[in-house]
N, CA, C and O atoms as a CHARMM CRD file, in Angstrom:
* protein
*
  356
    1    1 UNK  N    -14.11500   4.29700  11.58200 PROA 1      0.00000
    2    1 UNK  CA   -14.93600   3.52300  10.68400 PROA 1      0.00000
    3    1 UNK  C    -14.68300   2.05200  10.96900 PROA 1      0.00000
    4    1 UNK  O    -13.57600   1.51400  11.00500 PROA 1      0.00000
    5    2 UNK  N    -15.86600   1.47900  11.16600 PROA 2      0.00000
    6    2 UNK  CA   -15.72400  -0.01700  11.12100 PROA 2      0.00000
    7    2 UNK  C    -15.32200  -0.56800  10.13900 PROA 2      0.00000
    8    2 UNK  O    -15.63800  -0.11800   9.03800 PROA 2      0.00000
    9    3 UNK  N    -14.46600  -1.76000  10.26000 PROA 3      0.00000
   10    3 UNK  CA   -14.30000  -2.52200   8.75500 PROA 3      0.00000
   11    3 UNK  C    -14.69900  -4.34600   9.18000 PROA 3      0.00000
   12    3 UNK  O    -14.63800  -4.91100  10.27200 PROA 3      0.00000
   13    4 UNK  N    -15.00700  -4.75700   8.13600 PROA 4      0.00000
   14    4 UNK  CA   -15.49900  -6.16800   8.13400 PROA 4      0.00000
   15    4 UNK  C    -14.98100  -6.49400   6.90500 PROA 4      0.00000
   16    4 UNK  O    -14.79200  -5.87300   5.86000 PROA 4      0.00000
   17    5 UNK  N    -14.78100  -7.71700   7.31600 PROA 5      0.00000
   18    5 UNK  CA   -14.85800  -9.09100   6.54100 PROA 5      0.00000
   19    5 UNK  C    -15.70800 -10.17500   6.23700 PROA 5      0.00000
   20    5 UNK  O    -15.96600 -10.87100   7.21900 PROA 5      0.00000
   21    6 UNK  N    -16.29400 -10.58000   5.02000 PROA 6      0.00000
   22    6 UNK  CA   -16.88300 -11.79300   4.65700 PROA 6      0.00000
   23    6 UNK  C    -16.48000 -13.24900   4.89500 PROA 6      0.00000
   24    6 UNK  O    -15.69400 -13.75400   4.09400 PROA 6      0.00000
   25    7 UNK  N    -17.04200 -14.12400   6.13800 PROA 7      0.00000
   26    7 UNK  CA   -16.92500 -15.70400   6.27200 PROA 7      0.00000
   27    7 UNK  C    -17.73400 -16.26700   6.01000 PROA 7      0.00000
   28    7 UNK  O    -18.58300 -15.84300   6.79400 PROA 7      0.00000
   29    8 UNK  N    -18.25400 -17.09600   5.35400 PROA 8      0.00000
   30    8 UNK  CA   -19.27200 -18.59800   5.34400 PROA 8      0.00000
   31    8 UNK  C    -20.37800 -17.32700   5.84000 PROA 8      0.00000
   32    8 UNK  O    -20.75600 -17.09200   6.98800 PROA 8      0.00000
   33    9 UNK  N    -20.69700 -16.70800   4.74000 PROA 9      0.00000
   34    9 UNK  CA   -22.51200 -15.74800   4.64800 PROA 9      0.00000
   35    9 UNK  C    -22.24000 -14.96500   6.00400 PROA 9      0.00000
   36    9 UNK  O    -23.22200 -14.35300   6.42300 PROA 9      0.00000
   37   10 UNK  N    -21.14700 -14.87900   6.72000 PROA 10     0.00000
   38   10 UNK  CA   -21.51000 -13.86900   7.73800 PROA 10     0.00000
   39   10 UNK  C    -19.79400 -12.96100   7.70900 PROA 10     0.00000
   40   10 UNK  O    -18.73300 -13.14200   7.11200 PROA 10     0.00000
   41   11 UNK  N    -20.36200 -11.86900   8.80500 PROA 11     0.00000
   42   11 UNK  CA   -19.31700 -10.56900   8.68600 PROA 11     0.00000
   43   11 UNK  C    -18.62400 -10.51800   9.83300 PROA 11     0.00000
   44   11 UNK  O    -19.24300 -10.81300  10.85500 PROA 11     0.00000
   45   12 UNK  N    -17.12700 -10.11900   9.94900 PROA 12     0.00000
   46   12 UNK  CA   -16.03200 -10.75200  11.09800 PROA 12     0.00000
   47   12 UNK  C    -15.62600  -9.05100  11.11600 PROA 12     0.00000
   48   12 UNK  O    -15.42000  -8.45600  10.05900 PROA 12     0.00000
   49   13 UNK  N    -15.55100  -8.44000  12.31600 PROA 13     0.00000
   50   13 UNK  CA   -14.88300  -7.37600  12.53800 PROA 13     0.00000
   51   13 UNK  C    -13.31800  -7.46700  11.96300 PROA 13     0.00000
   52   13 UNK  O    -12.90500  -8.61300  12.14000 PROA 13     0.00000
   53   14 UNK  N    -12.38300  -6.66300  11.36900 PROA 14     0.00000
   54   14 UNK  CA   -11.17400  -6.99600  11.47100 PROA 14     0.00000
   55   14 UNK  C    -11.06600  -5.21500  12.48200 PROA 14     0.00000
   56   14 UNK  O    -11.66200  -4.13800  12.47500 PROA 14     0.00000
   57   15 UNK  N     -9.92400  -5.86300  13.21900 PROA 15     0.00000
   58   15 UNK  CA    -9.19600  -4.62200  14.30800 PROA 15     0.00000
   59   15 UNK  C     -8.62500  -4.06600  13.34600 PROA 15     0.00000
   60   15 UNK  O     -8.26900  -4.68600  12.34400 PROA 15     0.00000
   61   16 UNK  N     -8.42500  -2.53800  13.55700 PROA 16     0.00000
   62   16 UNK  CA    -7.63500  -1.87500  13.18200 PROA 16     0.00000
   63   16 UNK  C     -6.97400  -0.86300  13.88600 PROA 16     0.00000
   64   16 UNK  O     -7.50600  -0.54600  14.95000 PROA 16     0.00000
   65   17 UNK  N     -5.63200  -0.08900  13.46600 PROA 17     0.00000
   66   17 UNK  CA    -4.41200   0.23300  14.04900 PROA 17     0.00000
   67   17 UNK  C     -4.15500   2.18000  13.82600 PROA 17     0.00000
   68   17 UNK  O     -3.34800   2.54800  12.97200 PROA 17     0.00000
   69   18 UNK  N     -4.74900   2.99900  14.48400 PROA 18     0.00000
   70   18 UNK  CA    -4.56300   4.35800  13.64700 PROA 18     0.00000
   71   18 UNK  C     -3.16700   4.14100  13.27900 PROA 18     0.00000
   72   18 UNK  O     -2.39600   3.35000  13.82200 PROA 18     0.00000
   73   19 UNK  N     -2.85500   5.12200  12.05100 PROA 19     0.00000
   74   19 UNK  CA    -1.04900   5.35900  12.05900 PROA 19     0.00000
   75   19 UNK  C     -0.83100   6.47500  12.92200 PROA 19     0.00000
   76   19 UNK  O     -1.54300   7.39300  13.33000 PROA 19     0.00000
   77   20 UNK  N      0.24600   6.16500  13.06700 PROA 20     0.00000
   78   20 UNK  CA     1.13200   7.18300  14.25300 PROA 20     0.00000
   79   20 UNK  C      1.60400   8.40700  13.58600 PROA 20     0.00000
   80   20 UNK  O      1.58500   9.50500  14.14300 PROA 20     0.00000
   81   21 UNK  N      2.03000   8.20800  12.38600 PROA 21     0.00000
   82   21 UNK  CA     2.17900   9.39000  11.56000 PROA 21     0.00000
   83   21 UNK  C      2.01700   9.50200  10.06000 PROA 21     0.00000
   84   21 UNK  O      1.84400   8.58300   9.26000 PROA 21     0.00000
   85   22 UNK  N      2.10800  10.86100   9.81900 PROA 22     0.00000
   86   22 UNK  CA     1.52800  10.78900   8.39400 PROA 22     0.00000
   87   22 UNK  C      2.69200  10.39400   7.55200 PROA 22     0.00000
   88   22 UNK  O      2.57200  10.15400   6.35100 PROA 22     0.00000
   89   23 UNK  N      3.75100  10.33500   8.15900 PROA 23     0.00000
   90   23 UNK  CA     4.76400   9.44200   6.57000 PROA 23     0.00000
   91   23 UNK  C      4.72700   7.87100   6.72700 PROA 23     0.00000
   92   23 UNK  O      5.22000   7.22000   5.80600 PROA 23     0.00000
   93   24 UNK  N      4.04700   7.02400   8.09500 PROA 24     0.00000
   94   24 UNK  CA     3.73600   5.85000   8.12700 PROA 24     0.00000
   95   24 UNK  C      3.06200   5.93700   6.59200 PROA 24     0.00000
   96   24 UNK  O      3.69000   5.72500   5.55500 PROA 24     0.00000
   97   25 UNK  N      1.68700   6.28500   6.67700 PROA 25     0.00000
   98   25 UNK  CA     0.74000   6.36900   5.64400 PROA 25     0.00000
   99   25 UNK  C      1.30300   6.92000   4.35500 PROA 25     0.00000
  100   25 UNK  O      0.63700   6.51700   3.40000 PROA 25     0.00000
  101   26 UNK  N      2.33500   7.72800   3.99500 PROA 26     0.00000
  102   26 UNK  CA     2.28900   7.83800   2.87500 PROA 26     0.00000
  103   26 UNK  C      3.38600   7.15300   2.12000 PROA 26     0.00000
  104   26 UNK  O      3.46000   7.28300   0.89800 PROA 26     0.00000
  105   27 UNK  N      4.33200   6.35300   2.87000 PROA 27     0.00000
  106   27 UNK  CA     5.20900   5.49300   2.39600 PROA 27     0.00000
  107   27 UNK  C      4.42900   4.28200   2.19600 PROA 27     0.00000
  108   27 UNK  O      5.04500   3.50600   1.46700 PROA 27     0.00000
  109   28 UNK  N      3.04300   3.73200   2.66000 PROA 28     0.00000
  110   28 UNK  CA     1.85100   2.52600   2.51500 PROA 28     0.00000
  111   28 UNK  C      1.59300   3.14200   1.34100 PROA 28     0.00000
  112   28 UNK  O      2.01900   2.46300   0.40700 PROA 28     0.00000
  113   29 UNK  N      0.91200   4.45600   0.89200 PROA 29     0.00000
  114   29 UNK  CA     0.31800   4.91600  -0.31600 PROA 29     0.00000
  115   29 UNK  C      0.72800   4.99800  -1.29800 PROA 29     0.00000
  116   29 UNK  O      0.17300   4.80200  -2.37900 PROA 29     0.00000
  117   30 UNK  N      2.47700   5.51000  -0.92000 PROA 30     0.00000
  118   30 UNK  CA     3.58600   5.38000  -2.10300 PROA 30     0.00000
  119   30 UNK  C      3.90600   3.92000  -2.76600 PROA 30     0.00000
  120   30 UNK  O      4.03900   3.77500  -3.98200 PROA 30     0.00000
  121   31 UNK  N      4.00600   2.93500  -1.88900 PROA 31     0.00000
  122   31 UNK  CA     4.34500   1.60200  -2.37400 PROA 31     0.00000
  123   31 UNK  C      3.17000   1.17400  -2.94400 PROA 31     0.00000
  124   31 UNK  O      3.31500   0.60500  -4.02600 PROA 31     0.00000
  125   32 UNK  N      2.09000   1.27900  -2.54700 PROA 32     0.00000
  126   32 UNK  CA     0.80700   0.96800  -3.29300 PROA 32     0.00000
  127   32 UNK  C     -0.44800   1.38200  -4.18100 PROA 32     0.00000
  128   32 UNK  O     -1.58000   0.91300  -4.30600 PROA 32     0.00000
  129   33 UNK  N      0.39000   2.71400  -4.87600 PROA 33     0.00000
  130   33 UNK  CA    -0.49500   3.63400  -5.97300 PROA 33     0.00000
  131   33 UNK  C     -0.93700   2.74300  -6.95700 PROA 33     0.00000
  132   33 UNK  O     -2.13100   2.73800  -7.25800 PROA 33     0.00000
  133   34 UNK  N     -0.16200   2.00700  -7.48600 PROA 34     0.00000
  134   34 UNK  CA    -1.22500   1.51600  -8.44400 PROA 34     0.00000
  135   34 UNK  C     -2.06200   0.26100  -8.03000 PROA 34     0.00000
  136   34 UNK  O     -2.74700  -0.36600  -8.83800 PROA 34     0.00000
  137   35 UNK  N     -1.97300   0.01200  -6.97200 PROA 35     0.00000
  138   35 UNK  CA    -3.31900  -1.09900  -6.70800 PROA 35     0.00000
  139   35 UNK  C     -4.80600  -0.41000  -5.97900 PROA 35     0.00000
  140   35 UNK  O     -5.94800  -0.86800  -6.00400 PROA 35     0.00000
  141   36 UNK  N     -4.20900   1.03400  -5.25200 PROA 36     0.00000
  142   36 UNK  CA    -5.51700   1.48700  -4.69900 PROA 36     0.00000
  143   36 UNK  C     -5.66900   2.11300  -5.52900 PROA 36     0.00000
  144   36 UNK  O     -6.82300   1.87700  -5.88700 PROA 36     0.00000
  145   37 UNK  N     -5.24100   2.85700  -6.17700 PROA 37     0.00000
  146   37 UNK  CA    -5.89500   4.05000  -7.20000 PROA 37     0.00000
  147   37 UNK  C     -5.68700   3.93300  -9.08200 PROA 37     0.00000
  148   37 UNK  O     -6.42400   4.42100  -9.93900 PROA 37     0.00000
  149   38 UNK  N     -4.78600   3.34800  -9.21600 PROA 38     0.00000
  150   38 UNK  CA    -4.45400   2.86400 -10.56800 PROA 38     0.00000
  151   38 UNK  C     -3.50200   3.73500 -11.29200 PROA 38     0.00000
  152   38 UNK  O     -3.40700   3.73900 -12.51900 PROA 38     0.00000
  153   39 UNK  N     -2.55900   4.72600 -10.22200 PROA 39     0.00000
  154   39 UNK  CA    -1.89400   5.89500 -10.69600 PROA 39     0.00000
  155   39 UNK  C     -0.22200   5.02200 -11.02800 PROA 39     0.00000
  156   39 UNK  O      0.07400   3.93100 -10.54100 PROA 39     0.00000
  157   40 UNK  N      0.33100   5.53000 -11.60300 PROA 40     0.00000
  158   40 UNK  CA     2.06800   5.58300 -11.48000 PROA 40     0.00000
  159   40 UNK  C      2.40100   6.17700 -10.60900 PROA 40     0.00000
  160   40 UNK  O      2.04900   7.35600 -10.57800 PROA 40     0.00000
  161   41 UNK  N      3.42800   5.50700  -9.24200 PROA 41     0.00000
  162   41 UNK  CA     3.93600   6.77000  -8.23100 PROA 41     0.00000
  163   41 UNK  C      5.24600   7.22700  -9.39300 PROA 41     0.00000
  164   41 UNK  O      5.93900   6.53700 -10.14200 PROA 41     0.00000
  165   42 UNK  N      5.18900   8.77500  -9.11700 PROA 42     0.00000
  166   42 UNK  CA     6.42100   9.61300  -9.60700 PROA 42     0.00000
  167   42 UNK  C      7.01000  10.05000  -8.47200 PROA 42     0.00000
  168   42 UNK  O      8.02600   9.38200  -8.28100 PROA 42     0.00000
  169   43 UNK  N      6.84500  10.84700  -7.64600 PROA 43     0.00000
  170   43 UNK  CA     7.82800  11.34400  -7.16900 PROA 43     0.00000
  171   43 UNK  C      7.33700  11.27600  -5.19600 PROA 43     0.00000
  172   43 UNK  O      6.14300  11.30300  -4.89700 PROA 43     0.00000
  173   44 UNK  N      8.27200  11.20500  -4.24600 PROA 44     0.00000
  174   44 UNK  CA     7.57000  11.16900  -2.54600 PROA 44     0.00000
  175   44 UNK  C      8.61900  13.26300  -2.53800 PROA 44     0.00000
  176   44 UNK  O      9.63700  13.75300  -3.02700 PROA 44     0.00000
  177   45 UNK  N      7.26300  13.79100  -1.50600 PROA 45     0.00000
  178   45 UNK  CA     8.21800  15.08200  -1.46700 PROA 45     0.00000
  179   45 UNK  C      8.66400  15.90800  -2.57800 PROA 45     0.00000
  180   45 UNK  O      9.78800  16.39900  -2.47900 PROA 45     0.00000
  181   46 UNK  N      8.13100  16.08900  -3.38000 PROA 46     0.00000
  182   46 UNK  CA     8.23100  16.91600  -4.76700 PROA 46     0.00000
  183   46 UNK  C      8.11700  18.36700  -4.39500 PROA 46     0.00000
  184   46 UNK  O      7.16200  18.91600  -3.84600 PROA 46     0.00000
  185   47 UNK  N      9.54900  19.03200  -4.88800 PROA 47     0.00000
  186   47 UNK  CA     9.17700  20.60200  -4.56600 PROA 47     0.00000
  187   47 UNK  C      9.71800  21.29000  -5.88500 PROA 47     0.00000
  188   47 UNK  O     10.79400  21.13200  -6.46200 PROA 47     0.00000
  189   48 UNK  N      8.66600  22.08000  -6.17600 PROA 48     0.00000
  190   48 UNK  CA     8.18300  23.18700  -7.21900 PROA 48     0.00000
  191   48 UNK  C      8.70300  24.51200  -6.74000 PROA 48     0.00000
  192   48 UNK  O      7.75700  25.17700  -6.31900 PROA 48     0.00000
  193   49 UNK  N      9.56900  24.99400  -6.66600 PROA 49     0.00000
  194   49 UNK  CA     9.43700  26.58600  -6.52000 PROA 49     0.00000
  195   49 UNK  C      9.26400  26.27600  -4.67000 PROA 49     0.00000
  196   49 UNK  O      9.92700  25.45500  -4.03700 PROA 49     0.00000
  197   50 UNK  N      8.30900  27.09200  -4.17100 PROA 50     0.00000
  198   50 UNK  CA     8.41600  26.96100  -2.61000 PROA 50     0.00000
  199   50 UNK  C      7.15200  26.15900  -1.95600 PROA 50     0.00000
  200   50 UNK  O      6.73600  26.23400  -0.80000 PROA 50     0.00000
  201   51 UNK  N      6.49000  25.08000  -3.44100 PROA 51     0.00000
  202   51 UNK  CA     6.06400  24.48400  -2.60400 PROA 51     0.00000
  203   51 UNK  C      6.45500  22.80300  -2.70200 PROA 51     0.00000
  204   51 UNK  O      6.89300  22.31600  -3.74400 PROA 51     0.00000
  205   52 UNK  N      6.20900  21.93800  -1.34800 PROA 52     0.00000
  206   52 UNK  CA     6.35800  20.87300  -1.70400 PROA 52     0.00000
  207   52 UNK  C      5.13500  20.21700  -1.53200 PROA 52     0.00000
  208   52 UNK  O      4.18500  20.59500  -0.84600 PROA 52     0.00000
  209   53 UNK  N      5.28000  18.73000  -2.52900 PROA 53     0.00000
  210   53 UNK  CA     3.93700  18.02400  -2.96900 PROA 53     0.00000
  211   53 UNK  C      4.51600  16.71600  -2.18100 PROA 53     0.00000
  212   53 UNK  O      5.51100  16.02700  -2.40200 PROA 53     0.00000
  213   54 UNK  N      3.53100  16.64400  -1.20000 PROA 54     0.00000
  214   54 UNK  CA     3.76300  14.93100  -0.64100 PROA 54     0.00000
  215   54 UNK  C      3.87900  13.51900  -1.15400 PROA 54     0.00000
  216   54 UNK  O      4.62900  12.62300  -0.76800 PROA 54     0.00000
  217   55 UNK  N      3.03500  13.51600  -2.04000 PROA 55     0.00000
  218   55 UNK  CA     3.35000  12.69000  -2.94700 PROA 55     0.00000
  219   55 UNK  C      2.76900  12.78300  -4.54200 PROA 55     0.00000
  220   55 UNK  O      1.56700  13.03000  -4.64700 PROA 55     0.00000
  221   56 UNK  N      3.48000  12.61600  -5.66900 PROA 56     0.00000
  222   56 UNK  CA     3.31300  12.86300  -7.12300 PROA 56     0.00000
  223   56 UNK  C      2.76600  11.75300  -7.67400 PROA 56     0.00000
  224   56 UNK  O      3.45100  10.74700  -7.48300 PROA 56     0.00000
  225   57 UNK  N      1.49500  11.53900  -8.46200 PROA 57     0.00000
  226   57 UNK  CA     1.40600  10.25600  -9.34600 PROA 57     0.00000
  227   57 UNK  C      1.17400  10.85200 -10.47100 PROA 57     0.00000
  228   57 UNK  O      1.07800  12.04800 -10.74600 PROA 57     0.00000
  229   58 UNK  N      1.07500   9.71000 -11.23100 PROA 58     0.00000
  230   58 UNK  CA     0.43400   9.87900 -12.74000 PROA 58     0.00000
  231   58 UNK  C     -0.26200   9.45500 -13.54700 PROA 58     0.00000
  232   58 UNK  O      0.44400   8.93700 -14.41300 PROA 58     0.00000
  233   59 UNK  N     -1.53300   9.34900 -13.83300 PROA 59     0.00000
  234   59 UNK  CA    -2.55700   9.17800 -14.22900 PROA 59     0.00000
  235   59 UNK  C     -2.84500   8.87700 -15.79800 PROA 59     0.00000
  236   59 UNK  O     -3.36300   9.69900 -16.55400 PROA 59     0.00000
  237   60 UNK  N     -2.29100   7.13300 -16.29700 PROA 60     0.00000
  238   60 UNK  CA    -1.76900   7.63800 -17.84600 PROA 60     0.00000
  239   60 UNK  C     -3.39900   7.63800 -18.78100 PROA 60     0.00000
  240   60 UNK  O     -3.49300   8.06900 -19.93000 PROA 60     0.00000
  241   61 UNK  N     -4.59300   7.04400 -17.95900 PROA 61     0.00000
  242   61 UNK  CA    -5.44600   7.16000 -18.49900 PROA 61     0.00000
  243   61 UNK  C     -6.26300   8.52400 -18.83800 PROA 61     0.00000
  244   61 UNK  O     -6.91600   8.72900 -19.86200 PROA 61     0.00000
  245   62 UNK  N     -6.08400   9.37500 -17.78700 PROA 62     0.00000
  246   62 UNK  CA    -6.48200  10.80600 -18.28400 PROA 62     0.00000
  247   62 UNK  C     -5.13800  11.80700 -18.50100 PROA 62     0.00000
  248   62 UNK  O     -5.24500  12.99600 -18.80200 PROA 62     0.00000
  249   63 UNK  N     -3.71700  11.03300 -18.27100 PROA 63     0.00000
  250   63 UNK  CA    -2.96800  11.98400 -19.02000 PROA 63     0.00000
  251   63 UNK  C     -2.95000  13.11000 -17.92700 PROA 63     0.00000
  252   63 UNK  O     -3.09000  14.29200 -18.24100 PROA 63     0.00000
  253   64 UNK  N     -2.77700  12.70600 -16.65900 PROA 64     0.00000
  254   64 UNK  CA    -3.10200  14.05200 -16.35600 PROA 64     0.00000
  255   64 UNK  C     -1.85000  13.68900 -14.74400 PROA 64     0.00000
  256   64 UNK  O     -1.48000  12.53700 -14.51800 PROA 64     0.00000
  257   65 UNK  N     -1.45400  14.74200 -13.95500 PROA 65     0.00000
  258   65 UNK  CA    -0.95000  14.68100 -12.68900 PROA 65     0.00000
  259   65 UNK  C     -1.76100  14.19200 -11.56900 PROA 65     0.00000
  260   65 UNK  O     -2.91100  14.60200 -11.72300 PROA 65     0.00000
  261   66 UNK  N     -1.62800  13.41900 -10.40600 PROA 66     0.00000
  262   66 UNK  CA    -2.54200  13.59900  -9.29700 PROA 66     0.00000
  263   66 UNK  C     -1.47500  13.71100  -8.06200 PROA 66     0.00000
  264   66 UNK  O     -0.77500  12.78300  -7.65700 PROA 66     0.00000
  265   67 UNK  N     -1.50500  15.23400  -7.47900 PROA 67     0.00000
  266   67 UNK  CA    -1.05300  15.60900  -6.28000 PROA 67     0.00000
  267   67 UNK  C     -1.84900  14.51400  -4.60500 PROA 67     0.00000
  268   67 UNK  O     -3.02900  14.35900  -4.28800 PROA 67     0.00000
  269   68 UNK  N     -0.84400  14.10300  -4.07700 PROA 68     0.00000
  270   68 UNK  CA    -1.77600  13.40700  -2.72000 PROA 68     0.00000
  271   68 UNK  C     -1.08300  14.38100  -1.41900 PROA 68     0.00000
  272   68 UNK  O      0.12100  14.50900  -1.19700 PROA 68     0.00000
  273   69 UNK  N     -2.08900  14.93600  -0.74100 PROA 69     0.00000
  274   69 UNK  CA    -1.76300  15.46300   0.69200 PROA 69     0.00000
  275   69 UNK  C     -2.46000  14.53000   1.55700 PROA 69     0.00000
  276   69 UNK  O     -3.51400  13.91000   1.41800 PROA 69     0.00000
  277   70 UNK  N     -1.41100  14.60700   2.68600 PROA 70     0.00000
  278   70 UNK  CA    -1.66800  13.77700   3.57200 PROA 70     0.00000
  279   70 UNK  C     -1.62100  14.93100   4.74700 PROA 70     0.00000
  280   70 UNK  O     -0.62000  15.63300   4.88600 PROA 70     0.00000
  281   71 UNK  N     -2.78000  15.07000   5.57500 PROA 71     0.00000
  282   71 UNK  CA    -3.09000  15.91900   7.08300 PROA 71     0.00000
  283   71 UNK  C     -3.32600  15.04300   8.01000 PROA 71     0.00000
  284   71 UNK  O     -4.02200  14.06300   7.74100 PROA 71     0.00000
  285   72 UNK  N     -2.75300  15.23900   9.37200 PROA 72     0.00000
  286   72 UNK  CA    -3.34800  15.02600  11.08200 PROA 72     0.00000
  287   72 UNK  C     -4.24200  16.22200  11.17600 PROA 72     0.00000
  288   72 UNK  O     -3.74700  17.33500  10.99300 PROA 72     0.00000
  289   73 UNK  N     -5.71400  16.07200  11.48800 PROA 73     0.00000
  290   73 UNK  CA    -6.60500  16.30100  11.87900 PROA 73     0.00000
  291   73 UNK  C     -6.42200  17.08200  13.14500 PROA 73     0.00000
  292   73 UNK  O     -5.29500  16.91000  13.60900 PROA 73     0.00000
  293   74 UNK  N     -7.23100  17.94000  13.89700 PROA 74     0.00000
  294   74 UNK  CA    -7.12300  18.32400  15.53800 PROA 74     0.00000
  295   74 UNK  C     -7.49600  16.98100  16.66300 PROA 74     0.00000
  296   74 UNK  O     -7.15300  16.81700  17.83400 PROA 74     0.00000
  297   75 UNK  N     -8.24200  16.23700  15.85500 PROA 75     0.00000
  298   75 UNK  CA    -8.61400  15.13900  16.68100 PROA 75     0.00000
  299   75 UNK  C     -7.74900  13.93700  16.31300 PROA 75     0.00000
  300   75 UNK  O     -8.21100  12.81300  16.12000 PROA 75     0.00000
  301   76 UNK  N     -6.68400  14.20400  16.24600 PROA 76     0.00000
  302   76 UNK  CA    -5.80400  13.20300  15.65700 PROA 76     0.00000
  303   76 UNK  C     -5.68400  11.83600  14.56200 PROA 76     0.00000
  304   76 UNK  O     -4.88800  10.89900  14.62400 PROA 76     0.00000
  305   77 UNK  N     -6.64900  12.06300  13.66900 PROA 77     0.00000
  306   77 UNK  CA    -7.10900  11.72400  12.43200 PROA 77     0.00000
  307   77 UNK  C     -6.74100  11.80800  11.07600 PROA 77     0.00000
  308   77 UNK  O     -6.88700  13.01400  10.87700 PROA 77     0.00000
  309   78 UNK  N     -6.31800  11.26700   9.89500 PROA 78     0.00000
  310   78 UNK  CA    -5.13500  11.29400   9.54700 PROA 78     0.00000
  311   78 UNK  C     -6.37100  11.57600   8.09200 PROA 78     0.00000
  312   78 UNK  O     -7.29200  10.77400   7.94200 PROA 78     0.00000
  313   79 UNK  N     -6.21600  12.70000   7.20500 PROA 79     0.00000
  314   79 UNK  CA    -6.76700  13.00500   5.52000 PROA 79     0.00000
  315   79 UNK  C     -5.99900  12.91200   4.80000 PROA 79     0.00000
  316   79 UNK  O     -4.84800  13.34000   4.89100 PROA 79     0.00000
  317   80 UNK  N     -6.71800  12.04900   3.51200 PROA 80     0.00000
  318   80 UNK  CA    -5.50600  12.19400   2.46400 PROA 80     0.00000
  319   80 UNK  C     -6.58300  13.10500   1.68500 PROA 80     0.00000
  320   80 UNK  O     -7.79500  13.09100   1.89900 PROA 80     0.00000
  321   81 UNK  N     -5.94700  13.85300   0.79700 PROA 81     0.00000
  322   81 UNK  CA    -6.64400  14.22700  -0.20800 PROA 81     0.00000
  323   81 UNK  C     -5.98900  14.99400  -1.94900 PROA 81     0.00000
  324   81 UNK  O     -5.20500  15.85100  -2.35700 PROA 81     0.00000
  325   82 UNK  N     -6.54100  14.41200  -2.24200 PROA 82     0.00000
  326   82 UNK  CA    -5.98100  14.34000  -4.19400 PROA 82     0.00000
  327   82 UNK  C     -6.56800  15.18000  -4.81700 PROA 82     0.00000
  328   82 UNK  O     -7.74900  15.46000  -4.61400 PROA 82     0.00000
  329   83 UNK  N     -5.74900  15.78500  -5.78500 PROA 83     0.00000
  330   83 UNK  CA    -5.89100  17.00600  -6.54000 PROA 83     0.00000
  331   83 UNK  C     -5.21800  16.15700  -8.04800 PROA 83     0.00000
  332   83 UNK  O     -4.24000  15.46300  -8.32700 PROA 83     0.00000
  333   84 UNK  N     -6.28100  16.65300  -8.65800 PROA 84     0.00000
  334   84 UNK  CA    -5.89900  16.34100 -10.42600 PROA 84     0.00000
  335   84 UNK  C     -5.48200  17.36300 -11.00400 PROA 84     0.00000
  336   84 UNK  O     -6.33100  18.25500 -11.01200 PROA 84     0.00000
  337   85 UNK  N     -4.26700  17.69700 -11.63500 PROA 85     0.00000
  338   85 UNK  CA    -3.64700  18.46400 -12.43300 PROA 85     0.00000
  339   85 UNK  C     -3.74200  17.91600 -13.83000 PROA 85     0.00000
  340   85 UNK  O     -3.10200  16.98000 -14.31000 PROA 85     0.00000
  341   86 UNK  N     -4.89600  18.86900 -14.54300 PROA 86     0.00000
  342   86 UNK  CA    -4.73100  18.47700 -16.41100 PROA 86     0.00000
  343   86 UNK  C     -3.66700  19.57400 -17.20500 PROA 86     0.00000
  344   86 UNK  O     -3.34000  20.75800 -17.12600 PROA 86     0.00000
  345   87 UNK  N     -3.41500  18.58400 -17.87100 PROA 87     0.00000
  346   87 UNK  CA    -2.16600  20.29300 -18.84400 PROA 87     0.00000
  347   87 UNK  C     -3.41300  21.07800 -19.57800 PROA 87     0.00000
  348   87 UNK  O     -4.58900  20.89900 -19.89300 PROA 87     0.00000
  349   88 UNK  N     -2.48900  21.95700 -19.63200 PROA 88     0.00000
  350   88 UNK  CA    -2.68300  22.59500 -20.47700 PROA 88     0.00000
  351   88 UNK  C     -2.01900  23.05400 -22.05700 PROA 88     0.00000
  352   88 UNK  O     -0.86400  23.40400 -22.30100 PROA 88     0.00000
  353   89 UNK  N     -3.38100  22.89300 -23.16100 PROA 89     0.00000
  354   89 UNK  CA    -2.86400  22.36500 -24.06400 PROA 89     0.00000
  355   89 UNK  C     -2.93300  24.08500 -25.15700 PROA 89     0.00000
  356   89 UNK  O     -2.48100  24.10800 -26.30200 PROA 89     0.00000
């Protein structure tokens, strides 16, 4: 994906860098949950029973958990993807 920047009414490519691995990226995601997403980080590596959760936040506006997985792709492409856990009441 291309990314740009806004100068004086016009748009500037900025370069960008794949990560090399997926704990590059999730130690960036961990230090910065609440500015990209607005979560509390809780926990990096969280294990439940036999599974582990890459990274734990917490969500105080819906009160609720958000699990983050982080995948390398076959084409060497890096997914995050978030799962909302609501309690149950």
């Amino acid at each position: 994906m291309k990314l740009f920047t806004s100068k004086d009414n016009s748009l500037e490519k900025i370069s960008s860098e794949p990560f090399r691995l997926e704990k590059d990226i999730q130690d960036l995601v961990e230090a910065n949950t609440k500015m990209l997403f607005g979560l509390e980080f809780v926990s990096s590596e969280f294990i439940v029973d036999s599974f582990r959760l890459d990274t734990l936040c917490y969500d105080e506006e819906n009160q609720s958990f958000i699990i983050i997985d982080y995948k390398r792709t076959k084409t060497s492409r890096l997914s995050i993807r978030a799962t909302r856990i609501y309690p149950c009441y």
